[in-house]
C-alpha positions in Angstrom: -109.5 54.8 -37.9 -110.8 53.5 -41.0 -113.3 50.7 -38.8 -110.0 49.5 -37.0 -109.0 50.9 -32.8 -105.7 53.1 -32.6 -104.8 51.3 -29.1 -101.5 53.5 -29.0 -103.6 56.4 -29.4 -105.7 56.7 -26.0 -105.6 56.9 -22.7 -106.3 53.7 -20.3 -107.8 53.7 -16.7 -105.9 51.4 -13.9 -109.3 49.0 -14.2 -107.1 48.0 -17.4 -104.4 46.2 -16.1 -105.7 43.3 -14.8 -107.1 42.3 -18.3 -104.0 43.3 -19.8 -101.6 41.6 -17.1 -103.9 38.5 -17.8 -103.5 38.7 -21.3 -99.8 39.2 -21.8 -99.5 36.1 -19.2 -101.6 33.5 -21.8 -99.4 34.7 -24.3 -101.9 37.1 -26.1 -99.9 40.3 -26.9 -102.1 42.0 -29.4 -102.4 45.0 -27.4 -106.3 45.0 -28.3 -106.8 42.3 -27.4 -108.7 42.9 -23.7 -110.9 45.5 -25.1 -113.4 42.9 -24.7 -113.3 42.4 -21.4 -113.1 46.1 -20.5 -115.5 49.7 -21.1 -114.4 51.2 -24.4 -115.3 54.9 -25.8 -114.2 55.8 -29.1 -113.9 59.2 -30.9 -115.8 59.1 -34.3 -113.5 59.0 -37.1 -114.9 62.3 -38.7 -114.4 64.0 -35.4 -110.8 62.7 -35.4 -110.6 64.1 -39.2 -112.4 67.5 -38.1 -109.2 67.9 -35.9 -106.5 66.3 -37.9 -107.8 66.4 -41.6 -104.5 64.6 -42.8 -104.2 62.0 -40.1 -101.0 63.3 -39.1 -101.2 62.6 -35.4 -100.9 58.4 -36.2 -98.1 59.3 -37.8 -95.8 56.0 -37.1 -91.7 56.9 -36.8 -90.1 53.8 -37.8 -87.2 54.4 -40.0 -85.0 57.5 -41.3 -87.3 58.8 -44.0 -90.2 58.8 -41.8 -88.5 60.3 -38.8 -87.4 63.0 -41.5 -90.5 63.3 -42.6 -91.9 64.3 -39.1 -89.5 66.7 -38.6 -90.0 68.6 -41.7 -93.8 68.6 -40.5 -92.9 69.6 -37.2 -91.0 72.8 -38.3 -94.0 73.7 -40.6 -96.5 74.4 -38.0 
């Protein structure tokens, strides 16, 4: 979204975890990190927008407010 992956927000074949095994073991943790060494397909943003106009589904839940937040949305669909 907005020109940037959403790495939590996909789905990752086994071929993955070689390249991510190697690069949690040099240290590298940024979890986009081996999407270089691996085939990626991405879903166009205004497709993702068609679907979820407000963006809702990368919703994060770190504190309180924002799990609050998610539950008020929750009850209103």
């Amino acid at each position: 979204m907005d020109g940037r992956p959403e790495p939590t927000h996909a789905a990752y074949s086994k071929v993955c975890i070689p390249h991510i095994r190697g690069k949690i073991e040099s240290g590298r943790l940024k979890i986009a990190g081996f999407f270089d060494d691996v085939a990626v397909t991405s879903i166009p943003q205004d497709e993702v927008e068609r679907i979820d106009p407000q963006r809702f589904s990368f919703f994060n839940v770190n504190t309180q407010d924002d799990l609050d937040r998610a539950n008020q949305h929750a009850n209103e669909c």
